[in-house]
C-alpha positions as CSV (number, residue, x, y, z in Angstrom):
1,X,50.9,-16.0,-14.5
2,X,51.3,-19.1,-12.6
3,X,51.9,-22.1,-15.0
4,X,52.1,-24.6,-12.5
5,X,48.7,-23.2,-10.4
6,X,46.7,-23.7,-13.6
7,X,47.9,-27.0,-15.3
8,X,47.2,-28.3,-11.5
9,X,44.0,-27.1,-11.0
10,X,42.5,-27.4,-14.9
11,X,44.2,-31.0,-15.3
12,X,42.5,-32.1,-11.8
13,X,39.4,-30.5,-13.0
14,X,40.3,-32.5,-16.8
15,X,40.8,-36.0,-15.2
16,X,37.7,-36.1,-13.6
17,X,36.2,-34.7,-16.5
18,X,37.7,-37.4,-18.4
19,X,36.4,-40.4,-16.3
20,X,33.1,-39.0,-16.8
21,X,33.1,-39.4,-20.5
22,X,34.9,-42.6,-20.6
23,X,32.0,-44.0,-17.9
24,X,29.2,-43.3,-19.6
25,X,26.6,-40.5,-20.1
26,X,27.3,-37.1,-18.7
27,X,23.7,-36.3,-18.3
28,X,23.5,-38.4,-15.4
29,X,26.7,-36.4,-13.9
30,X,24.5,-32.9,-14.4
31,X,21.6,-32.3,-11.6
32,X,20.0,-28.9,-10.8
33,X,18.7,-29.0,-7.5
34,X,22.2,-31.1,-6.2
35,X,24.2,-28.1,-7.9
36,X,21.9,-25.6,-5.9
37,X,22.1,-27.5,-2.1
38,X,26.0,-28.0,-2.6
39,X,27.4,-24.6,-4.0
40,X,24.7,-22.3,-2.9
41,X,24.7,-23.7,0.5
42,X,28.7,-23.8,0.8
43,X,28.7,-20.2,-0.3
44,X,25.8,-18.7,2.1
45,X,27.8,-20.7,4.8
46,X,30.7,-19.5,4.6
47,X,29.6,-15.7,4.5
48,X,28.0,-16.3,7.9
49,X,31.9,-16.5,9.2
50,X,33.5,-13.5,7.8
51,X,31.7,-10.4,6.4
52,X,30.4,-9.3,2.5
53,X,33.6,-6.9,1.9
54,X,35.8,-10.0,2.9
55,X,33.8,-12.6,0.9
56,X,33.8,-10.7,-2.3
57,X,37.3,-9.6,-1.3
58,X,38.5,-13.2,-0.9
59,X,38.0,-13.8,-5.1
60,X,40.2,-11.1,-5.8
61,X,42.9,-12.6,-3.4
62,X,42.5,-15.9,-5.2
63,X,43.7,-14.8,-8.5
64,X,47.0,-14.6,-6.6
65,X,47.3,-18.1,-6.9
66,X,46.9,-17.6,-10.6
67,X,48.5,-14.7,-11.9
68,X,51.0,-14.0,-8.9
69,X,54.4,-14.1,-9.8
70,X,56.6,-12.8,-6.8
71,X,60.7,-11.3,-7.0
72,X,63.2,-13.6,-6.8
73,X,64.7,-13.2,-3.4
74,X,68.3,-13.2,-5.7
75,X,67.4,-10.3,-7.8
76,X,66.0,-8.5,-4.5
77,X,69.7,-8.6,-3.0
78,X,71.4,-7.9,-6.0
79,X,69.3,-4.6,-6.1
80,X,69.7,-4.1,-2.4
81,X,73.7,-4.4,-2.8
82,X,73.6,-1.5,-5.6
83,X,71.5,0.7,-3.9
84,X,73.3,0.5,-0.7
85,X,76.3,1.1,-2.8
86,X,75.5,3.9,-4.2
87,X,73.5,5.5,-0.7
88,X,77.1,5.0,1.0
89,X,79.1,6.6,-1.9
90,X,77.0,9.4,-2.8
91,X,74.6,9.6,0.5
92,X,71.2,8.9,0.3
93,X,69.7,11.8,-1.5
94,X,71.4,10.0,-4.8
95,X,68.7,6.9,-4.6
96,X,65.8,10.1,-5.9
97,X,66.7,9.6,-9.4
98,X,67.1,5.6,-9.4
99,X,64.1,3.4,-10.9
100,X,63.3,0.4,-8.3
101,X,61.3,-2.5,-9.8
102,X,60.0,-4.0,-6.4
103,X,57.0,-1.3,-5.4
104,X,57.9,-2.2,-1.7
105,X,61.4,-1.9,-1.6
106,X,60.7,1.5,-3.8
107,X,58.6,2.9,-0.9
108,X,60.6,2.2,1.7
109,X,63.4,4.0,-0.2
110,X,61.3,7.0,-0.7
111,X,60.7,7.0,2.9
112,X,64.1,7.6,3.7
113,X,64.8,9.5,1.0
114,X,62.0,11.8,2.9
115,X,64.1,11.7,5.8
116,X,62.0,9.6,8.2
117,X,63.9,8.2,11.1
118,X,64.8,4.5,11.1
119,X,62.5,3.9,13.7
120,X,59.2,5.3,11.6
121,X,60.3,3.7,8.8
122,X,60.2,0.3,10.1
123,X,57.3,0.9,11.9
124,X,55.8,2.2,8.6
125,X,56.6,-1.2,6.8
126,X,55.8,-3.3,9.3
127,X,52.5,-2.2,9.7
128,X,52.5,-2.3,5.6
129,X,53.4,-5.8,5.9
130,X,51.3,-7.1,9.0
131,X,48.2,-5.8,7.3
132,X,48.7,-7.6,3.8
133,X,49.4,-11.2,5.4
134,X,46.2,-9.7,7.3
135,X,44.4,-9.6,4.1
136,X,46.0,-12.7,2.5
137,X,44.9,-14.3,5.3
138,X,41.2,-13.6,5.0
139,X,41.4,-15.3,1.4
140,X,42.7,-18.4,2.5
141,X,40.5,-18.9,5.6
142,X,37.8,-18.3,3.2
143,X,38.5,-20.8,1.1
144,X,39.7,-23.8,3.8
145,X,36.0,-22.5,5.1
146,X,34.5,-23.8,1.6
147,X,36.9,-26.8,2.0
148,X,35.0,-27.7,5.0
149,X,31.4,-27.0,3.5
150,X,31.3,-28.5,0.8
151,X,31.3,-31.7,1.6
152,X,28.9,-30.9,4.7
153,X,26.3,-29.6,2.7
154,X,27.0,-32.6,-0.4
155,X,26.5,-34.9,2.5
156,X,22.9,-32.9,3.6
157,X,22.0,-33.2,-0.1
158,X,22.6,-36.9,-0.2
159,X,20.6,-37.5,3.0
160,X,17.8,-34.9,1.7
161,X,17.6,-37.5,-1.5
162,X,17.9,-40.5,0.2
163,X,14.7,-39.4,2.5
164,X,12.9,-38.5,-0.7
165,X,13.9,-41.4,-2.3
166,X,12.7,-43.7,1.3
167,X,9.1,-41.9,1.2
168,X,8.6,-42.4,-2.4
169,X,9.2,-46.8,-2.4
170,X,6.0,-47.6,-4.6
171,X,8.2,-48.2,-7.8
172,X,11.2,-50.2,-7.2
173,X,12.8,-49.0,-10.9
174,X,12.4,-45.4,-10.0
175,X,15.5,-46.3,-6.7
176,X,18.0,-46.5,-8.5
177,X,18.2,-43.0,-10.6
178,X,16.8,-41.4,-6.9
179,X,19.8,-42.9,-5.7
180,X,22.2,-41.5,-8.2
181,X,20.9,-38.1,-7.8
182,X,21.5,-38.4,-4.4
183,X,24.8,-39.9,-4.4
184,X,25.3,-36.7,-6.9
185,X,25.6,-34.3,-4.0
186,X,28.3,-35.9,-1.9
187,X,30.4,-36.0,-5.4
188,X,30.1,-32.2,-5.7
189,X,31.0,-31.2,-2.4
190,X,34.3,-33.6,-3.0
191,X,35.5,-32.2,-6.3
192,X,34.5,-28.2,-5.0
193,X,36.2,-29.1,-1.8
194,X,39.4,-31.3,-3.4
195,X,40.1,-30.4,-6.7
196,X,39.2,-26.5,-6.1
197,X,39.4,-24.7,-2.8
198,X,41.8,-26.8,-1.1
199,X,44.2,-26.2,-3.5
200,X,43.3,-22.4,-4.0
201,X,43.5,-22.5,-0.2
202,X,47.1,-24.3,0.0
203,X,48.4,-21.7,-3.3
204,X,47.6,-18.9,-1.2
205,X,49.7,-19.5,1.6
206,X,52.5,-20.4,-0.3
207,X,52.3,-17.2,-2.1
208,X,52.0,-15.3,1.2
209,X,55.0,-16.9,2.9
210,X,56.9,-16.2,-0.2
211,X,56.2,-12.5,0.0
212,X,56.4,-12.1,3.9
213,X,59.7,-13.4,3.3
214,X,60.3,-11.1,0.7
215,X,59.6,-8.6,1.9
216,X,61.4,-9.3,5.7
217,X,64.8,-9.3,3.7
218,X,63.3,-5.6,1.8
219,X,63.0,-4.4,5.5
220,X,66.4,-5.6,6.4
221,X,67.8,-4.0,3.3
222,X,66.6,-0.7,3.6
223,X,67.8,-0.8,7.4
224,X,70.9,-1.8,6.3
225,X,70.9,1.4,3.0
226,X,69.5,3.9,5.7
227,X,72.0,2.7,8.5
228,X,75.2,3.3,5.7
229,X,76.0,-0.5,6.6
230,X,79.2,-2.0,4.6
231,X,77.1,-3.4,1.4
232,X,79.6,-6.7,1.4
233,X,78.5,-6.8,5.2
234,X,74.9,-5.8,4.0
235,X,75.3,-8.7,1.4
236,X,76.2,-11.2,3.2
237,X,73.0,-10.8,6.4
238,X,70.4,-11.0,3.1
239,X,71.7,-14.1,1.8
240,X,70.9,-15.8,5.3
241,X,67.1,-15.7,3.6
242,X,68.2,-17.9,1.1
243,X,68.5,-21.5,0.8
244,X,72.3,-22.8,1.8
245,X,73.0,-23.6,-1.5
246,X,71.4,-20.8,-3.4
247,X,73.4,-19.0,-0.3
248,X,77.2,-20.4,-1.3
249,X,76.3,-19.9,-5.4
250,X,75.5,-16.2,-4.6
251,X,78.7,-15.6,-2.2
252,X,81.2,-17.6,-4.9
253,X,79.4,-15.7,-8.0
254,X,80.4,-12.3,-6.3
């Protein structure tokens, strides 16, 4: 779980929360038919740009940002080094019996363990790879997509109150409440837009590029297992996927 992705999001949420209560009554925050223009319209708009399997699909890539918690590229090496280790001491065969945490690096080690060429193997985990950023991907467009609708359709809400508001001038007291309720719409599409998807949308790709680049340095390794490569030589390619200095700490520690 992803401490940081929920005290964000929930203490955004909270402060806003907060200023209602200290401002006054949060009955006049609460309005039906603004809650019905600005979320129902954001969502039907954004299914008109991708398709139903995607849009439902999209809310299961979003707990990503919540409950993802991806391999530290440091523990990824260090179980890289040991299985190339042991491939070049006791040949390949001897990785059957090993237990391998990460579920990618574990099928790609299968795979040669099955004795696919080097060639079909990372053609096999490329595709693997291509076709989960593919799928990442879909989540955080759809979200940017409720980014930009929200406030769209808050703004068509607002202007949809403020023309019923225009026609209906007889009582000058009744303005002001028409006016809030109005005004109510453009609020909603800014907090949906700002204080949700935007920062769903932002988590996402973070978590993505985090496991793209994960799971490039898995690729390299098992090249490096299945090729019989030196695993100091092997060692020393996967920590160019690390920071400088989380690079130097790993060479001195070893």
């Amino acid at each position: 779980m992803d401490i940081a992705t929920i005290i964000g999001l929930f203490g955004g949420l909270g402060v806003i929360v907060a200023a209602i209560f200290i401002g006054g009554s949060v009955g006049m925050f609460f309005n039906i038919p603004s809650i019905v223009v600005v979320v129902g319209g954001t969502m039907m708009v954004t299914l008109c740009q991708i398709s139903l399997a995607q849009f439902l699909g999209s809310f299961k890539v979003a707990l990503r940002a919540f409950m993802h918690k991806s391999t530290k590229p440091e523990d990824l090496i260090e179980e890289a080094i040991e299985l190339a280790d042991t491939a070049r001491k006791e040949g390949i065969l001897a990785l059957e019996s090993r237990e391998i945490k990460d579920p990618f690096l574990d099928s790609g080690i299968k795979l040669c363990i099955d004795g696919h060429s080097a060639e079909v193997v990372t053609k096999m985990l490329s595709k693997d790879i291509n076709l989960e950023l593919e799928r990442q991907n879909t989540g955080i467009t759809m979200f940017k997509s409720v980014a930009e609708a929200a406030p769209a359709m808050g703004m068509i809400g607002t202007l949809i109150g403020l023309v019923q508001m225009l026609s209906n001038m007889d009582d000058p007291k009744s303005i002001g409440p028409a006016m809030a309720i109005a005004l109510l719409t453009t609020l909603y599409g800014a907090i949906i837009a700002n204080a949700i998807a935007l920062p769903i949308a932002a988590k996402l790709k973070a978590v993505a590029n985090t496991d793209r680049l994960n799971k490039l340095l898995i690729l390299e390794s098992i090249a490096g297992i299945q090729e019989g490569t030196n695993p100091r030589v092997l060692q020393q390619l996967l920590t160019t996927y690390l920071p400088e200095k989380q690079r130097e700490a790993m060479l001195k520690k070893d």
